[in-house]
Each structure stands twice: as C-alpha cells, then as structure tokens.
DRENDO-1510 file (C-alpha; in Angstrom, 1 decimal, always signed):
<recs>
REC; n; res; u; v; w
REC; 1; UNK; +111.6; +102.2; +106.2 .
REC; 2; UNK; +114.5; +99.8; +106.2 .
REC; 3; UNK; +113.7; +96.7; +104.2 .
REC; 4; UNK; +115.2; +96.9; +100.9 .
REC; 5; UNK; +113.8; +94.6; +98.0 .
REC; 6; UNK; +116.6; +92.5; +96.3 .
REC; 7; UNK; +115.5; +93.4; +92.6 .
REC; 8; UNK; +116.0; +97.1; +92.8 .
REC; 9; UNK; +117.5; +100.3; +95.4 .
REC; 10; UNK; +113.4; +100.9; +96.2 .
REC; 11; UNK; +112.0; +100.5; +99.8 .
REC; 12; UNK; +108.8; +98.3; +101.0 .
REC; 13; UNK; +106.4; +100.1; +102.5 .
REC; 14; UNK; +107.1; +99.7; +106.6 .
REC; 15; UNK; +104.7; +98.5; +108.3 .
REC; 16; UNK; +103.8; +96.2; +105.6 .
REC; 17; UNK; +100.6; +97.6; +103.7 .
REC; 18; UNK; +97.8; +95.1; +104.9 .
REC; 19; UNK; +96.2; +93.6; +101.8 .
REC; 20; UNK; +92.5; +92.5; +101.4 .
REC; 21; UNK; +91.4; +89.9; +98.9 .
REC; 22; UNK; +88.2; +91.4; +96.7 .
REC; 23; UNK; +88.7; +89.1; +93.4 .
REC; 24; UNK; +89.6; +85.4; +94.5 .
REC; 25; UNK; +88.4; +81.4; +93.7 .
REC; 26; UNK; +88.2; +81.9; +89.9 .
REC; 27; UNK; +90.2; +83.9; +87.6 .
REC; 28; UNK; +90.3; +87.7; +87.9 .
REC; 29; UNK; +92.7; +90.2; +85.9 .
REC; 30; UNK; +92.6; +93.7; +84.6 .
REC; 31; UNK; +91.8; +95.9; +88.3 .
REC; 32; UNK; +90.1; +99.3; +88.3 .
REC; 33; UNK; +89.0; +101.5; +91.1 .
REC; 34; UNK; +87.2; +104.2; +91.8 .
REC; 35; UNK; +86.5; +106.6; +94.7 .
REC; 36; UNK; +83.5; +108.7; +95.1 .
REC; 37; UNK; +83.6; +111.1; +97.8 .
REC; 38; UNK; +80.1; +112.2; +98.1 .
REC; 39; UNK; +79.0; +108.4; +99.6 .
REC; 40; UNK; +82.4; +107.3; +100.8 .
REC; 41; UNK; +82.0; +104.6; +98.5 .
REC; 42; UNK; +85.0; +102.9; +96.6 .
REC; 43; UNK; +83.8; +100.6; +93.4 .
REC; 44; UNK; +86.4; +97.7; +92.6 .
REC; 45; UNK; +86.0; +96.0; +89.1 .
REC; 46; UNK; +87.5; +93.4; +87.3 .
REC; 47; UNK; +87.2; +90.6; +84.2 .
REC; 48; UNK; +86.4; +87.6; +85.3 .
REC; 49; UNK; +87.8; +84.7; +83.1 .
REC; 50; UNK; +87.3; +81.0; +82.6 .
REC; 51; UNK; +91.2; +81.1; +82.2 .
REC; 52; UNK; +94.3; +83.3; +82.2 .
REC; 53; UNK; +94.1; +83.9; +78.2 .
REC; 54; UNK; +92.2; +87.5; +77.0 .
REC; 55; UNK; +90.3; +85.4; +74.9 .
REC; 56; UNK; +88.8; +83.7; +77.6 .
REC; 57; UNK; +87.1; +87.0; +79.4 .
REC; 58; UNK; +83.2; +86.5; +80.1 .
REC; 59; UNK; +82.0; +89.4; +82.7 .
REC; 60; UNK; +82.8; +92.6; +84.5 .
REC; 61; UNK; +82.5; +92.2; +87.9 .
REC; 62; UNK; +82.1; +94.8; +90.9 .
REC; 63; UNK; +82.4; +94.8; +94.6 .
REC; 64; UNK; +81.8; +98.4; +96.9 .
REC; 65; UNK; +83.3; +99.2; +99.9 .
REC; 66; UNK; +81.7; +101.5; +102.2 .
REC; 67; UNK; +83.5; +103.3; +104.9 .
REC; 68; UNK; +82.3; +102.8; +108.3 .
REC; 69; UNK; +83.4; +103.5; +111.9 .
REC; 70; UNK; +86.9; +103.8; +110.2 .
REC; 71; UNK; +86.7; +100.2; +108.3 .
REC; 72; UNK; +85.7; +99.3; +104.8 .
REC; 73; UNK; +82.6; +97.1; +104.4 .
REC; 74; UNK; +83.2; +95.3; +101.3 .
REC; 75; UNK; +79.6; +93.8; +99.3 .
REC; 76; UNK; +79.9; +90.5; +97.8 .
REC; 77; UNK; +81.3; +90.1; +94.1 .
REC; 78; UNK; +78.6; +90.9; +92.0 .
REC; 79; UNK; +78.7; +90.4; +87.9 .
REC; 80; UNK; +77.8; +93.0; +86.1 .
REC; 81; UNK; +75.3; +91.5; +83.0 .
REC; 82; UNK; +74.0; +94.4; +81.9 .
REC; 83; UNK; +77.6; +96.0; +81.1 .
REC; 84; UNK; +77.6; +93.3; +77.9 .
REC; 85; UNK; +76.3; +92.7; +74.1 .
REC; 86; UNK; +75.3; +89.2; +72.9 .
REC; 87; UNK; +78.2; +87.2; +71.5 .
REC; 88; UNK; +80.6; +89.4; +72.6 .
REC; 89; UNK; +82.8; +89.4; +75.7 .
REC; 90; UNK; +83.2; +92.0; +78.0 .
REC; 91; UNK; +86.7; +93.3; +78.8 .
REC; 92; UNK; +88.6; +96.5; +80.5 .
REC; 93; UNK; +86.4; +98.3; +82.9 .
REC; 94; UNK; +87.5; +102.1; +83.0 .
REC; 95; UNK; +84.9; +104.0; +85.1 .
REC; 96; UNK; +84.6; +107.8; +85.4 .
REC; 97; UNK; +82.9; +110.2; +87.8 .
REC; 98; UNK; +80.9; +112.7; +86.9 .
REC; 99; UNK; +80.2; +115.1; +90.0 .
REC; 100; UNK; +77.2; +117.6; +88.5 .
REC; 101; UNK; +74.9; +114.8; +88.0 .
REC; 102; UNK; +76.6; +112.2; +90.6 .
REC; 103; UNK; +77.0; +109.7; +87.7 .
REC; 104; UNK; +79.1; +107.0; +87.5 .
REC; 105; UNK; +80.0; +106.0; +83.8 .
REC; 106; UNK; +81.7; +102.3; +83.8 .
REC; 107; UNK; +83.7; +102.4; +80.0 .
REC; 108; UNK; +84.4; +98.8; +78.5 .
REC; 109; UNK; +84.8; +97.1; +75.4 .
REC; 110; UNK; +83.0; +94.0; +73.8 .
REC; 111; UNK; +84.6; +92.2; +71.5 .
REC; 112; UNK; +83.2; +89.6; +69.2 .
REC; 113; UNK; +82.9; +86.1; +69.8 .
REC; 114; UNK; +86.8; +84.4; +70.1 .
REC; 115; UNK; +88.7; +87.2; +67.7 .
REC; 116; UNK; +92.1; +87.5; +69.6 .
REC; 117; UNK; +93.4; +90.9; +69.4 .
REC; 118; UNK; +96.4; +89.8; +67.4 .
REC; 119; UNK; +94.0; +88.2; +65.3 .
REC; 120; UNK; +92.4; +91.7; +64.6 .
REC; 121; UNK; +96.0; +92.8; +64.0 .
REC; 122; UNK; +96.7; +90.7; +61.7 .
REC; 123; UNK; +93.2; +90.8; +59.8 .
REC; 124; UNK; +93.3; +94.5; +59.9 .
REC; 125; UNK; +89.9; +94.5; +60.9 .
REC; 126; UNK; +88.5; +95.6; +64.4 .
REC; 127; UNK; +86.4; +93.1; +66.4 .
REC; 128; UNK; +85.8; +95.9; +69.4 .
REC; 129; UNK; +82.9; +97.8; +70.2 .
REC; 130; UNK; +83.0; +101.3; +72.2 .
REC; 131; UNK; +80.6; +100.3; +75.4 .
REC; 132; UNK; +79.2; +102.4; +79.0 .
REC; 133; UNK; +76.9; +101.9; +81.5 .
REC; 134; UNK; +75.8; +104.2; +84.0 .
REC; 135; UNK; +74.7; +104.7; +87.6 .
REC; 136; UNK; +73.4; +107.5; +89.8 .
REC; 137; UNK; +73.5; +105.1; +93.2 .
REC; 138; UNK; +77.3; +104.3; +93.3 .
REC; 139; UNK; +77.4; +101.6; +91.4 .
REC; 140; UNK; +74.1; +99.6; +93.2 .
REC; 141; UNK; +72.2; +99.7; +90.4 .
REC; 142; UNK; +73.2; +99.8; +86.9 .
REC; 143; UNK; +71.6; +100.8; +83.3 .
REC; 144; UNK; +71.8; +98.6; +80.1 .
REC; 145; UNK; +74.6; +98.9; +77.5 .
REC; 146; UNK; +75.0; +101.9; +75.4 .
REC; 147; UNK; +77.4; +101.4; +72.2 .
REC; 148; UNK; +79.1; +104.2; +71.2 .
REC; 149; UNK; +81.2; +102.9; +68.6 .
REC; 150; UNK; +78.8; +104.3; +65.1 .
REC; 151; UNK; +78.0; +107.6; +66.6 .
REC; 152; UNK; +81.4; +108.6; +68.2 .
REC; 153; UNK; +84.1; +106.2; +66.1 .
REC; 154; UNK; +82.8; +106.5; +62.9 .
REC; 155; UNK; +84.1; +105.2; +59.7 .
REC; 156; UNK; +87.1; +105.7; +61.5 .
REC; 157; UNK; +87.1; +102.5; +62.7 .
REC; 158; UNK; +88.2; +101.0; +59.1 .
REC; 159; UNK; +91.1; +102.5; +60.4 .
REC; 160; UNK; +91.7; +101.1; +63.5 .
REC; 161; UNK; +92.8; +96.9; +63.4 .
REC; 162; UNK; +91.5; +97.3; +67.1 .
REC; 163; UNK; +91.2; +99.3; +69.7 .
REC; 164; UNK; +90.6; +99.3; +73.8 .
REC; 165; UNK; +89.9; +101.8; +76.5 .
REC; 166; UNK; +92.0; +102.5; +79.7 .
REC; 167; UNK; +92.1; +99.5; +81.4 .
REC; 168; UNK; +91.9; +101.7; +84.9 .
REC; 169; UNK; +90.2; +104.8; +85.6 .
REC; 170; UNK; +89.2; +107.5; +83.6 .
REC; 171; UNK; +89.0; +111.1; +85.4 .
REC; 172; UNK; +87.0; +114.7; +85.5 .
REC; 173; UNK; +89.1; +117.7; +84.5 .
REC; 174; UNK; +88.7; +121.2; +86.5 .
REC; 175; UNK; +86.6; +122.4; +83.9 .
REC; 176; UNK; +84.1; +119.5; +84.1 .
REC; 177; UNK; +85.3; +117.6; +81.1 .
REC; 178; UNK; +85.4; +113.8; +81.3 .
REC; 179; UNK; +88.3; +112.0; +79.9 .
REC; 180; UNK; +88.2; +108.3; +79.1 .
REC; 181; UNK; +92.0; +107.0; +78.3 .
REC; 182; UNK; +92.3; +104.4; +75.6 .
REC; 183; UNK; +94.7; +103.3; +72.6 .
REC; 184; UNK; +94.2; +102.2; +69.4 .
REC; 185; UNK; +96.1; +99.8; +66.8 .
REC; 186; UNK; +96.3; +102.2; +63.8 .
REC; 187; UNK; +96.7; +101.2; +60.5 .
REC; 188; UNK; +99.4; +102.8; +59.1 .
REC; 189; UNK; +99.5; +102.8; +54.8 .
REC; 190; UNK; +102.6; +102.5; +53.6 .
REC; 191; UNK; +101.4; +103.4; +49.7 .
REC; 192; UNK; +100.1; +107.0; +48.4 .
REC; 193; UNK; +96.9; +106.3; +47.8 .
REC; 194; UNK; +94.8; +107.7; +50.2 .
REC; 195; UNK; +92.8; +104.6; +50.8 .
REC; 196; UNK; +92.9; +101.7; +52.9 .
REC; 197; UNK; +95.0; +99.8; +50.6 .
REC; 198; UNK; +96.0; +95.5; +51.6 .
REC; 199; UNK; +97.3; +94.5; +54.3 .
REC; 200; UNK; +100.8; +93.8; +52.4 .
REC; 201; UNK; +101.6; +97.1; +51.8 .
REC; 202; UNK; +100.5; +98.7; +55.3 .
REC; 203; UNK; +101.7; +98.3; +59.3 .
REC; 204; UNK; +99.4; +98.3; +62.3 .
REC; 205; UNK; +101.3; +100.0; +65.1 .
REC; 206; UNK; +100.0; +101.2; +68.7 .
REC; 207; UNK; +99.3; +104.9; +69.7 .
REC; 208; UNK; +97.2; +105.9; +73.3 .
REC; 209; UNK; +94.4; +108.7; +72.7 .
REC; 210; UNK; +91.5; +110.3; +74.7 .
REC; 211; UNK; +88.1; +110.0; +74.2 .
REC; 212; UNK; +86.2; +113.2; +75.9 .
REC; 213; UNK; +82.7; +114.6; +76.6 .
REC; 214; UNK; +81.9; +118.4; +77.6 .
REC; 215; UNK; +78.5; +117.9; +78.1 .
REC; 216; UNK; +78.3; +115.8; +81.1 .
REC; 217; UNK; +78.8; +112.3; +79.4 .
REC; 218; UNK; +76.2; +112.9; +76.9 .
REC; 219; UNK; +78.2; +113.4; +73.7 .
REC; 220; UNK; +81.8; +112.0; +73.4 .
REC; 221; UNK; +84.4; +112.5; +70.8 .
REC; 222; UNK; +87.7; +111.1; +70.2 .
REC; 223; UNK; +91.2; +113.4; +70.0 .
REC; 224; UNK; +94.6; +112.8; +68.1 .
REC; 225; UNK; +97.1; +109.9; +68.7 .
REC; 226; UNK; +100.4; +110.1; +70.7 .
REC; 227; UNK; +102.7; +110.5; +68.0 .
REC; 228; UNK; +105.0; +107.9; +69.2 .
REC; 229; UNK; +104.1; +104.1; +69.8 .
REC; 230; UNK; +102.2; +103.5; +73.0 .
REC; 231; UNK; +99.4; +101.5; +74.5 .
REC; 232; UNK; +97.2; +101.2; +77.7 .
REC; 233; UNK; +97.6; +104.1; +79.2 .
REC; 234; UNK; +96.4; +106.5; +82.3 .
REC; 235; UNK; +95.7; +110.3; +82.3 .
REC; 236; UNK; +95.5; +112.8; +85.1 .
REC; 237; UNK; +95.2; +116.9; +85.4 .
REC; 238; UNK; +98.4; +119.0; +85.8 .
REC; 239; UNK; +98.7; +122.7; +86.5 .
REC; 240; UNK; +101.7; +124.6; +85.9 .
REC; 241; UNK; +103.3; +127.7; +88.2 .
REC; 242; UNK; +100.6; +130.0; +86.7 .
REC; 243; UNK; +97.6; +127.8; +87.3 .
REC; 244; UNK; +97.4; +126.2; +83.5 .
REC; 245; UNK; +96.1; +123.3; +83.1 .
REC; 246; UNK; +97.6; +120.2; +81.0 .
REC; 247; UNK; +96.4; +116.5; +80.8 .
REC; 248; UNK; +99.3; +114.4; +81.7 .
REC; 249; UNK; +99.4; +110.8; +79.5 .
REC; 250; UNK; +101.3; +107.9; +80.9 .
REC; 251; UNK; +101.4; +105.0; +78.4 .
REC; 252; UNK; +102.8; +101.3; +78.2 .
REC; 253; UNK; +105.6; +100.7; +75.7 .
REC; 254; UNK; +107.4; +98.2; +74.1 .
REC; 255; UNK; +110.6; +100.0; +74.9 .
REC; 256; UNK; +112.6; +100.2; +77.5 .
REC; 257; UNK; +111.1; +102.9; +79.2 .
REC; 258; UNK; +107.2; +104.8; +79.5 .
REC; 259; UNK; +106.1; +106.9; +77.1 .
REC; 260; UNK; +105.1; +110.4; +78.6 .
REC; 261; UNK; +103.2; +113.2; +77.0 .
REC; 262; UNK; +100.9; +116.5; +77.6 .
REC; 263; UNK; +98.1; +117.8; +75.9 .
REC; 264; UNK; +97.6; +121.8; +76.6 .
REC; 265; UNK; +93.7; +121.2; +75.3 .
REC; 266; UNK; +92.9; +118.6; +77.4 .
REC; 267; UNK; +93.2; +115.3; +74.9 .
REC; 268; UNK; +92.4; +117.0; +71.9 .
REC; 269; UNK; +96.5; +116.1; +70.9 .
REC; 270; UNK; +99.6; +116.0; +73.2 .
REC; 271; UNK; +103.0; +116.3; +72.6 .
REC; 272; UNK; +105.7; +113.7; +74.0 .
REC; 273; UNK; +108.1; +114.0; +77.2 .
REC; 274; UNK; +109.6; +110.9; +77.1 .
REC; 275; UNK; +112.3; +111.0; +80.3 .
REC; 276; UNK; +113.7; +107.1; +80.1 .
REC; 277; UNK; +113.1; +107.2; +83.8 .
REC; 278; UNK; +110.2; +105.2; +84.6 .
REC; 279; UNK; +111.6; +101.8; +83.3 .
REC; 280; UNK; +109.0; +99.3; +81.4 .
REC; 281; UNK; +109.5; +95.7; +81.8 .
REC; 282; UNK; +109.6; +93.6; +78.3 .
REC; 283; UNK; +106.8; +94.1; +76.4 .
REC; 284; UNK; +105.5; +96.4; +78.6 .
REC; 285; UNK; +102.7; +96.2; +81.4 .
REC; 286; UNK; +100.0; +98.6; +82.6 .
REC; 287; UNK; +100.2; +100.9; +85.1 .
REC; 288; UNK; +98.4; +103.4; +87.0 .
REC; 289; UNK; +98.8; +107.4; +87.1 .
REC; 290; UNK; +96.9; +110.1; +89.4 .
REC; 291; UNK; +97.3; +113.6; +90.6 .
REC; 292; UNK; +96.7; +115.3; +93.5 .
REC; 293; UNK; +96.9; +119.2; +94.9 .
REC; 294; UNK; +99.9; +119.5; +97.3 .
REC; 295; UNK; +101.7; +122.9; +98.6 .
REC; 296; UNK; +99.2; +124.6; +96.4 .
REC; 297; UNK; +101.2; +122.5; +93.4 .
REC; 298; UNK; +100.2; +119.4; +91.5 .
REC; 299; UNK; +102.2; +116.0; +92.3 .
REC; 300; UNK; +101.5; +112.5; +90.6 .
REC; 301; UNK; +101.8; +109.0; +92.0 .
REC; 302; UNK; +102.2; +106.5; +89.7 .
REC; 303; UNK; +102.1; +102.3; +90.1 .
REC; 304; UNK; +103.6; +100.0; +87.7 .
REC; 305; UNK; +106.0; +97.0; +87.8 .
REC; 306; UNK; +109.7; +98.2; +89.2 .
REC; 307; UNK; +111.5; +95.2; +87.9 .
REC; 308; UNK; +113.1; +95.0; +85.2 .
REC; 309; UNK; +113.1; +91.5; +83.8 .
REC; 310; UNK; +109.6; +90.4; +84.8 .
REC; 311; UNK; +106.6; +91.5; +86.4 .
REC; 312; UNK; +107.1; +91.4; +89.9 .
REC; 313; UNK; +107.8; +94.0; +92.8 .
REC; 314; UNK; +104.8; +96.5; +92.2 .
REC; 315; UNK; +105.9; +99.9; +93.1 .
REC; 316; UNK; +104.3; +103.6; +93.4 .
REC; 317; UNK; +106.4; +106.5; +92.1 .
REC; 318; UNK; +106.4; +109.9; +93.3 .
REC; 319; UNK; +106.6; +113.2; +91.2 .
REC; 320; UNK; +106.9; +116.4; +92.9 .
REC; 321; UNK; +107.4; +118.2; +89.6 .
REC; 322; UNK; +105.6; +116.7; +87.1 .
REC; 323; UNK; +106.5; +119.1; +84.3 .
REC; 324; UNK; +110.5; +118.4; +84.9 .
REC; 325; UNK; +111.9; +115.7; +83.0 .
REC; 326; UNK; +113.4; +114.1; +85.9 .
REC; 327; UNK; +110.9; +114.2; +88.5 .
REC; 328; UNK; +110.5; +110.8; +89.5 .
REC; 329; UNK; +112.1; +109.4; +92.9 .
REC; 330; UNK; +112.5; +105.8; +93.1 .
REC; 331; UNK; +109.8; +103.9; +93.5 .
REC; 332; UNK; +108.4; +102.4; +96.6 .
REC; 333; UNK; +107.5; +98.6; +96.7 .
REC; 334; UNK; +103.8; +98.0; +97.7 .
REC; 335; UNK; +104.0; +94.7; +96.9 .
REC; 336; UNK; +106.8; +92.2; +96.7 .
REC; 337; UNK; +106.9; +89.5; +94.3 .
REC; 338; UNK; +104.9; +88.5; +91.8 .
REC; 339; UNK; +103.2; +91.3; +90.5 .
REC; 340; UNK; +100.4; +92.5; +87.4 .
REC; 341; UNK; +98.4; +95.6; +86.7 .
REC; 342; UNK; +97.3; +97.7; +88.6 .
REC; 343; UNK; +94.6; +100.7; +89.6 .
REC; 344; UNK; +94.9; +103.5; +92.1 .
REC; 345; UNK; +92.6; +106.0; +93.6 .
REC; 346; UNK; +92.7; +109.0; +95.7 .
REC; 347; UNK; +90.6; +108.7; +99.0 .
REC; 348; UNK; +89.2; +111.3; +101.5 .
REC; 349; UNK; +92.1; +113.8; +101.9 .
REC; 350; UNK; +95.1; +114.7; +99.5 .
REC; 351; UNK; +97.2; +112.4; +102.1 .
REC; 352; UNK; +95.7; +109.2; +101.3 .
REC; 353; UNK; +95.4; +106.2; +98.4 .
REC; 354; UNK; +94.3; +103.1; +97.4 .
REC; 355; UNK; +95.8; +100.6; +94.9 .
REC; 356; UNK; +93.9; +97.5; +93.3 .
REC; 357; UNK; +95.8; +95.3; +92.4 .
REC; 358; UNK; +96.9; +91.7; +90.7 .
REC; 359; UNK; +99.0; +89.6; +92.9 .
REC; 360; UNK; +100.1; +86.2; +93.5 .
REC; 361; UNK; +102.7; +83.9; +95.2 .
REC; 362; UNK; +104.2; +82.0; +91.8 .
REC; 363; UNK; +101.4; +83.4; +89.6 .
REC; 364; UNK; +98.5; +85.6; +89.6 .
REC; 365; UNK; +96.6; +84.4; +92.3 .
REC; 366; UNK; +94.0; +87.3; +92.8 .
REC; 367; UNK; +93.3; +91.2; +93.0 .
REC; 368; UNK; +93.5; +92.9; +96.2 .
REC; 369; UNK; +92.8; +96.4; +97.2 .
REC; 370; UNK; +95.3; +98.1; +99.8 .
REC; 371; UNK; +94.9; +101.5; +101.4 .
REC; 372; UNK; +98.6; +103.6; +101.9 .
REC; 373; UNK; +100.1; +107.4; +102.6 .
REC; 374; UNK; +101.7; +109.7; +100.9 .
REC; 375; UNK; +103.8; +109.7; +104.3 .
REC; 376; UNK; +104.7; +106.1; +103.5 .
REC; 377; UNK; +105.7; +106.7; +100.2 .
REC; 378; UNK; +108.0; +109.9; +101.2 .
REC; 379; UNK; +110.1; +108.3; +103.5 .
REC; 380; UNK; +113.2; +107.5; +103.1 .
REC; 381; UNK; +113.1; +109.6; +99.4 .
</recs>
C-alpha cells in the first residue's frame, strides 16, 4: 500500500476499495448497516430528506443485499412507513440482531413536527419519542411502530431537553443481552432544589448511555450517563486476558479528541478511558466502532473522519489491544475526500467488513456501501 493521502501519515486502501451506490437521486444522510449471518443478508438504512437540514428528515429507508455466487444482489430502495408516528419525522435508524428468535429490531426516533434539536435545547423540553419496529424475515417485511418512550423513559424524560439513539448499529452481547447506543441532552440544575427549576438557572450538556433488554427485546431499560460530555456514540463487546467481558463506548465530542469508556455490567454505567488518540474534527462527527475475535483475543475497527479541520478522508482504525490506552495504529483511508458518517459491519468470517457510508465529490453526494479486509487494513501498520 503505497499511496499516501495528503491530509495525514495514513494509507488508502490499495487496490482501491470498489464502492457501490445504495442511497442516491435525493438526499440521503445518517448510514447504518447490518449483517445477519443466518440469511447472508446485509440491511442498509438511511434518512431520506427533502434537504440537507435535520429538520427536513421524512422517512427511513432500507435496501438488502443478498449474497450470491460471490456477488451482492442489492433490492431496490424501499421506505420504510411503518417505522413512523403521525406528525412526527423519522430520524437515526439503529438496528439490532437478536439471534434466539432471528429478530431484527430497527431503533429510531420521531420527533415532533419542525422542533430543531437546538430548539429543544434551548426550550428544555424534549420533542423525541423512543421508537422500534421489528422483523423475523430480514428486513422483508416489517411490523408497525412501537413507542417506548412512557414505559421505558419515564418521567425521566422532564429531564432530558432531547435525546437520540445510535445513529449506527446496536449489537447482542455474549450473554444475549441487547444494547441499543444513544445519548441524551441532560439537564443539568445549577440550584439546590431538587426540582427542575427555569431554564436560567440550569445547563443542558450531552452525555452517551445504553439502553438494554435481557429478555430478548421484550422489556428495555435505560443505564447511567458517561460522566463526561459525549454524544452519538457506538458500543461493542470486549474481553479481557481472563475472558471478562466489558462493553466498550466510543462517543463523539466537542473536543479535540473521542471520548472512550467501559462499562464492566454491560451499560448499566461505564467509566472513562479517554486516550487523546483518536482525533475529532470540530464539533465532532459520528463514527462507527465493532469488535471481533482474533488470536483467541478481542480487536476493534473503528471508522470516523481522519482529518482534522473538516470532514473529509474517512478512515478505519485498528486496535489490537483494546484495553491499552494507546492501542490505536493510524488509520487507514477508505475513502478520500469528502467524507460524513459512517456504519460498519462484520461479514461472514472474522477477516472481513463492510462500511456504509456518506460520500461525495464537493459535498455529500450519496451513501455507499464498500466491502474490505482486515489484510487491507494491516498493511503497511
């Protein structure tokens, strides 16, 4: 691997990792992907939008790919209308497998009518609603909307200014438990009273969470905020040297850098592990975080922006010891210039991955889904 990106020491991947189109002629943002292994099946979703602003977010939308004779059959785009609540507009797919009962849970949130989420900010007073559908075919048929927010959020939510899950992928621990990633604008009171008191007197800041189930998706709950601020985030399963077993967060940050952290009880709370070296662009940007069993020992990949003045040059990290606080090599460039979020996936065999993602040629143009190896991301290291 000899070509050398101009922005940063990182490589691009050689050969070039062949892109295909899935979300293009309209607007498309926020990708998430999904692999299911018993049908060989991946499911790509996105928003679609009737222009670049969040505001402006009408519909999920899905297409599969099927693997056959080596190649991946793609459907056609296909919106998703039951995934939706009237007068609200759908936003942030974040599916999850569950492999007893071979269901797929697609998370989202609705959010009311035109409320911007700085205008819930400001407000102090949440506009978003806690959403899933399901399906037991791999994503060819779907079931209406279930809203979570009353029986899992709570009167919690006069806490919460706003809140979102993933965007991305949720995942299914060891031990069967589901994990959905999300974060939450808190609202922080600044007085003694143990009320909500005015918004004068309190500040709204950003923390990533879990919501989990233990029953198979059908009762969820909610754990405690990273203590530090944070935002979208991804989660994946770690083990350590004596086979425990620690859910890994990876969160977007204002700061310079990502905010890391562990939780020993799977979501229930985590503790940080900040390293500064996964760099953030300003004001942050999604990225994407999985695990997978190597050498008998866990590694993560993780995709995010490698730039670090604007979002362009999408790379995928390697970690080869994911509890050492300086595990990461550099990054290697999956896709050159102009660059968004992103979503990966692990595929058939611990050797190979897939990355949705947002991509463009002065702007973002449209998501596309890319297959790579872990060979291709180890060379040169």
């Amino acid at each position: 691997m000899g070509n050398r990106t101009s922005s940063n020491s990182s490589y691009t991947l050689n050969p070039a990792s062949p892109k295909t189109p899935l979300f293009t002629n309209a607007i498309y943002r926020i990708p998430s992907l999904i692999y299911i292994k018993d049908d060989k099946t991946f499911l790509a979703f996105a928003e679609k939008r009737t222009s670049p602003a969040d505001v402006d977010a009408t519909v999920l939308v899905m297409r599969r790919g099927t693997k056959q004779n080596g190649a991946i059959q793609w459907s056609p785009v296909e919106e998703l209308t039951t995934a939706s609540l009237e007068g609200h507009r759908t936003m942030n797919p974040c599916p999850v497998y569950e492999k007893n009962s071979k269901t797929v849970f697609l998370f989202f949130n609705c959010v009311f009518d035109k409320f911007t989420e700085q205008e819930q900010i400001h407000n102090r007073k949440n506009r978003a609603r806690l959403c899933y559908v399901t399906s037991q075919d791999s994503g060819k048929t779907w079931s209406s909307t279930t809203d979570l927010t009353e029986s899992v959020i709570g009167k919690e939510i006069k806490k919460w200014a706003t809140f979102s899950v993933g965007p991305g992928h949720g995942i299914q621990m060891c031990n069967g438990r589901l994990i959905i990633p999300a974060y939450v604008y808190y609202i922080v009171s600044c007085c003694t009273c143990c009320c909500i008191c005015s918004s004068c007197c309190c500040s709204v800041k950003p923390y990533a969470f879990a919501f989990y189930s233990d029953d198979q998706g059908v009762t969820w709950h909610f754990g405690q905020r990273v203590s530090v601020e944070s935002a979208e985030c991804e989660m994946a399963e770690i083990t350590d040297s004596n086979g425990k077993s620690y859910l890994y967060c990876n969160a977007r940050s204002s700061k310079k850098s990502r905010v890391e952290a562990r939780s020993q009880n799977g979501g229930e709370d985590f503790s940080v592990n900040s390293t500064g070296k996964l760099v953030e662009t300003p004001g942050g940007c999604q990225g994407s975080v999985v695990s997978f069993a190597h050498d008998e020992k866990t590694w993560l990949l993780f995709s995010h922006i490698t730039d670090k003045n604007e979002r362009k040059d999408l790379g995928v990290y390697l970690n080869k010891s994911p509890f050492s606080a300086n595990g990461w090599n550099k990054p290697s460039i999956i896709n050159p210039g102009v660059s968004g979020y992103s979503d990966m996936t692990q595929c058939d065999s611990n050797d190979r991955f897939a990355c949705l993602m947002e991509r463009g040629t002065n702007k973002l143009e449209e998501i596309a889904f890319t297959e790579f190896s872990l060979n291709d991301i180890m060379k040169d290291q």
